[in-house]
C-alpha positions in Angstrom: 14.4 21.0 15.9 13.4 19.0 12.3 10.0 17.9 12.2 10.0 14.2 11.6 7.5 12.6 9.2 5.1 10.0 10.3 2.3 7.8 8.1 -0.9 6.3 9.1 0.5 3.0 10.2 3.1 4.4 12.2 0.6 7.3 13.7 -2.2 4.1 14.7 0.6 2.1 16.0 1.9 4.8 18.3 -1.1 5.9 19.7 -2.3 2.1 20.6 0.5 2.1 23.0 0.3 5.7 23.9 3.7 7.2 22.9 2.0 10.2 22.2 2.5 13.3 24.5 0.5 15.7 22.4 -1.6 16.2 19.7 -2.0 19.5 17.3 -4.1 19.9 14.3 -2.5 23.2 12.5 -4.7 24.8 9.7 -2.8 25.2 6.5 -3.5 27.1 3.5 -5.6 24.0 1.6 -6.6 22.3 4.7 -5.9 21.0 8.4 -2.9 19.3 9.0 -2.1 16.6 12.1 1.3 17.1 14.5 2.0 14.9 16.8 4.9 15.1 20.1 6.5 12.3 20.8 9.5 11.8 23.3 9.6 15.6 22.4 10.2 15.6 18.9 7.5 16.8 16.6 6.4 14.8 13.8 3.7 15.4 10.8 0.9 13.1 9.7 2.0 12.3 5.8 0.3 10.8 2.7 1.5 7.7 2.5 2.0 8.1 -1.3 3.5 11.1 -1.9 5.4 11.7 1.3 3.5 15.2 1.7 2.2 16.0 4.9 -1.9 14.8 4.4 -4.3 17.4 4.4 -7.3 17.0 6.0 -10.1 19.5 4.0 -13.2 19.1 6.8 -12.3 19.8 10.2 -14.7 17.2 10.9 -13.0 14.2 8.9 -10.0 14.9 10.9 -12.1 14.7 14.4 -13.2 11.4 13.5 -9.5 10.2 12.0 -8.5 10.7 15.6 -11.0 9.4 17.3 -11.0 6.4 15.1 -7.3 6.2 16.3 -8.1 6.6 20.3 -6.8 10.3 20.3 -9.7 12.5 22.1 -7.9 15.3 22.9 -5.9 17.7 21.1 -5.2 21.4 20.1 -6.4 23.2 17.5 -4.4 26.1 15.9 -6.4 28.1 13.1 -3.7 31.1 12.9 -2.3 30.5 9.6 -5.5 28.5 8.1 -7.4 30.4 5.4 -10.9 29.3 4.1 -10.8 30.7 1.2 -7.9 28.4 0.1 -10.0 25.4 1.0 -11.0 24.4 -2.6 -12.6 21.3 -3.9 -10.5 19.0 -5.1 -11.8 18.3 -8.8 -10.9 15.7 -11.1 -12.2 15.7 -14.9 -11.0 12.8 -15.6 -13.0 11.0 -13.5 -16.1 13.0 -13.9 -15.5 11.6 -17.9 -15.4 8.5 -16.5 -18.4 8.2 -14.3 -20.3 9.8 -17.1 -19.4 6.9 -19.7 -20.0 4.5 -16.6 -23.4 6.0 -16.7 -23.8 5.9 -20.6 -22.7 2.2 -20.3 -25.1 1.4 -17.7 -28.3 3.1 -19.7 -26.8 0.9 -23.1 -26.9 -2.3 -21.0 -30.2 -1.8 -19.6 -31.6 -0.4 -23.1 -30.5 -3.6 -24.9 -31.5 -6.6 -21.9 -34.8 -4.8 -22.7 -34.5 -5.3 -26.1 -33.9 -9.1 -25.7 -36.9 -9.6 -23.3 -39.2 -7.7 -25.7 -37.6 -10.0 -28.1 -38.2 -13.0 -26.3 -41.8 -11.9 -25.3 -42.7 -11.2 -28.8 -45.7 -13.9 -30.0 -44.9 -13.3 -33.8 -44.0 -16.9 -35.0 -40.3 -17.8 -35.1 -38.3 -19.8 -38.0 -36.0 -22.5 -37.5 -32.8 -21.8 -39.4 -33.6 -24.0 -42.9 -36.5 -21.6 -43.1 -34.2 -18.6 -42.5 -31.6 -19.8 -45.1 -34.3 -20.4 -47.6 -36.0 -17.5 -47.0 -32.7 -15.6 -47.5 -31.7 -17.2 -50.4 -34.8 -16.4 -52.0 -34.0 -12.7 -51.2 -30.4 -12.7 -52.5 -31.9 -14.6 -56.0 -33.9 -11.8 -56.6 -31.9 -9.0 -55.8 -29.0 -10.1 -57.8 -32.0 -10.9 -60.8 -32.9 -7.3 -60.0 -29.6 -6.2 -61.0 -29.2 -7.7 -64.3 
């Protein structure tokens, strides 16, 4: 008999009216996967992405899926499930990008405290005529320099 794929929505909405005979997590090699009997046919939980059947890594993550769902009771077959090929999903692409979050968070907070510093200096400040002259002045003599 085919196993027949199932996604989140479906799954919730099945088990709110209680179409489910049977529940079965199934350890895979990578994880703990969810099958579900229903009008006996079997049907696997799937990403609702990819289509793939949605691995669960934590045995406890799952637990709580189905509680969350209203499914207390199930079976739990480990035969085929192999710790070792439980690894940690990585992703160094967003590792990169948390680390330039952080780098953009420490600029940000670097330069408001430059501005308040700024602001909280007592050092006289010039209005903009004074700046231009003063400027002006500068570029004259440079450009006397020069010659």
């Amino acid at each position: 008999m085919p196993t027949q794929h199932l996604d989140h929505a479906n799954l919730s909405r099945l088990a709110e009216t209680g179409r489910i005979n049977a529940t079965h997590i199934v350890g895979q090699p990578g994880g703990w996967a969810i099958q579900v009997d229903i009008d006996n046919q079997e049907h696997v939980l799937t990403a609702q992405r990819s289509g793939n059947v949605r691995l669960f890594k934590k045995l406890e993550t799952l637990v709580s899926y189905l509680h969350d769902l209203g499914i207390e009771r199930f079976e739990v077959d480990s035969s085929i499930w192999d710790p070792q090929q439980t690894a940690t999903y990585q992703r160094p692409d967003r590792a990169q990008a948390l680390k330039q979050a952080h780098e953009a968070s420490a600029y940000q907070a670097w330069f408001i405290e430059q501005v308040q510093a700024s602001r909280r200096d007592p050092s006289p400040a010039m209005d903009d005529e004074e700046v231009e002259k003063f400027f002006a002045a500068r570029r004259a003599q440079l450009k006397a320099k020069k010659r």
